[in-house]
N, C-alpha and C positions, 0 to 999 in steps of 0.2 A: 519680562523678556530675558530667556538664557543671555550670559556675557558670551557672546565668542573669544573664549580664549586663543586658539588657534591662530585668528587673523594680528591679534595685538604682538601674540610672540614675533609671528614674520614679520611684521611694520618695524619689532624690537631689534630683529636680527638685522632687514636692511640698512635700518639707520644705524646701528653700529658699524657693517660694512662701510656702509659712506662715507660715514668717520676718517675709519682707518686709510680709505685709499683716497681720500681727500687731504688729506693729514701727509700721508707718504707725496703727494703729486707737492704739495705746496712746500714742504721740506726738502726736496730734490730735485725736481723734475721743470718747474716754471721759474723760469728765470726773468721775471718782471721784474727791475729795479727798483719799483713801488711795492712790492710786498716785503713789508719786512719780516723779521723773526717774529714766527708766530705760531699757533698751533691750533687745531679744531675741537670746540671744547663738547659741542654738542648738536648733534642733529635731529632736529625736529621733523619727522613726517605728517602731513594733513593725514586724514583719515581713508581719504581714497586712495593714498599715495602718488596724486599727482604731480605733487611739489613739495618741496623742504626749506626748511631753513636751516642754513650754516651758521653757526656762535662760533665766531672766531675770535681768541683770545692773544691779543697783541703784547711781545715780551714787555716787562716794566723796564728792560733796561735802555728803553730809547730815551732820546732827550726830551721831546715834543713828544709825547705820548698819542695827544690829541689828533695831530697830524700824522703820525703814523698810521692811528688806524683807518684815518680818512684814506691816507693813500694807498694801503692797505685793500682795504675794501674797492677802493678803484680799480688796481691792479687784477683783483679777484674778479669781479665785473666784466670786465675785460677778458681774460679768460675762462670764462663761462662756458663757451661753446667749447674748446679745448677739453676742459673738464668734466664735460658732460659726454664727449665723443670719445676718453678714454676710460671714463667709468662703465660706457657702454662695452667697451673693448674687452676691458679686466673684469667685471661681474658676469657677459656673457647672459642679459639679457634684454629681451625687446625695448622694452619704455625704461628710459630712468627720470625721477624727480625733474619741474623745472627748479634749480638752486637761487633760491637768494640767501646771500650772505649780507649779515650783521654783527657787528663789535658785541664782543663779550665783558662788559665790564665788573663783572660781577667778583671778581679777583679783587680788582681797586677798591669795592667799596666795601667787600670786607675785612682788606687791609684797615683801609679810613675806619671802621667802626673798631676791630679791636684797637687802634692807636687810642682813637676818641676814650672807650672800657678804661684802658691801660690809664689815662690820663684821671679821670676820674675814681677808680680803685687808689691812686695817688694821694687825690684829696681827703679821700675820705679816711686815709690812712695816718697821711698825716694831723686831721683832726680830732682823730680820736686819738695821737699820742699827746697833744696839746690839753685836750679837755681832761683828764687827771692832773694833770699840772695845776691848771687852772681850780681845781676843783680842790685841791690839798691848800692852797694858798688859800680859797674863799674859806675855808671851814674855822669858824673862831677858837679859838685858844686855851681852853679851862685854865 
């Protein structure tokens, strides 16, 4: 079966649209004391484009991370209807996605792996300055 290329570019362009003017609404526009600094990392369309998922990526500079994005994501929740009545406003078409939003952790945990890399290039760095050491001293004497 041909790929329809056609339909995946449009699904490509909406969901970059949504991105952006989901992105601008939550930088500006909502002023829920529950969302904190954040930004939209990605938008996922189903295949009929009935619905999407929002990756929202919560700043690392909170204290509670964990709780931010809970509240985060509540606040987001909460104005759902809001966001979906001025996406319809600003895009200027019939149907938009229904939105669910979810935490992007995907930032954190590639911080935590290169640390994790980082730590372990260490050991191995410093074992092989040790093991010539070790290896001049084992070597016997003529």
């Amino acid at each position: 079966m041909p790929e329809n290329r056609n339909r995946k570019h449009h699904q490509d362009r909406v969901a970059e649209t949504l991105r952006l003017e989901i992105g601008t609404m939550i930088e500006g526009e909502l002023s829920d004391p529950r969302i904190a600094n954040c930004y939209v990392s990605e938008v996922v369309l189903n295949p009929g484009a009935k619905s999407a998922r929002v990756y929202v990526a919560v700043d690392s500079g909170a204290k509670d991370i964990e709780r931010a994005e809970k509240d985060t994501l509540a606040g987001l929740e909460a104005a759902k209807g809001h966001i979906r009545f001025e996406l319809k406003e600003r895009m200027g078409v019939r149907h938009v996605p229904d939105l669910a939003f979810f935490a992007d952790r995907s930032g954190r945990f590639q911080a935590r792996i290169d640390e994790l890399m980082d730590r372990s290039r260490k050991r191995l760095k410093l074992a092989a300055q040790e093991k010539p050491v070790e290896a001049a001293e084992a070597k016997p004497q003529l």
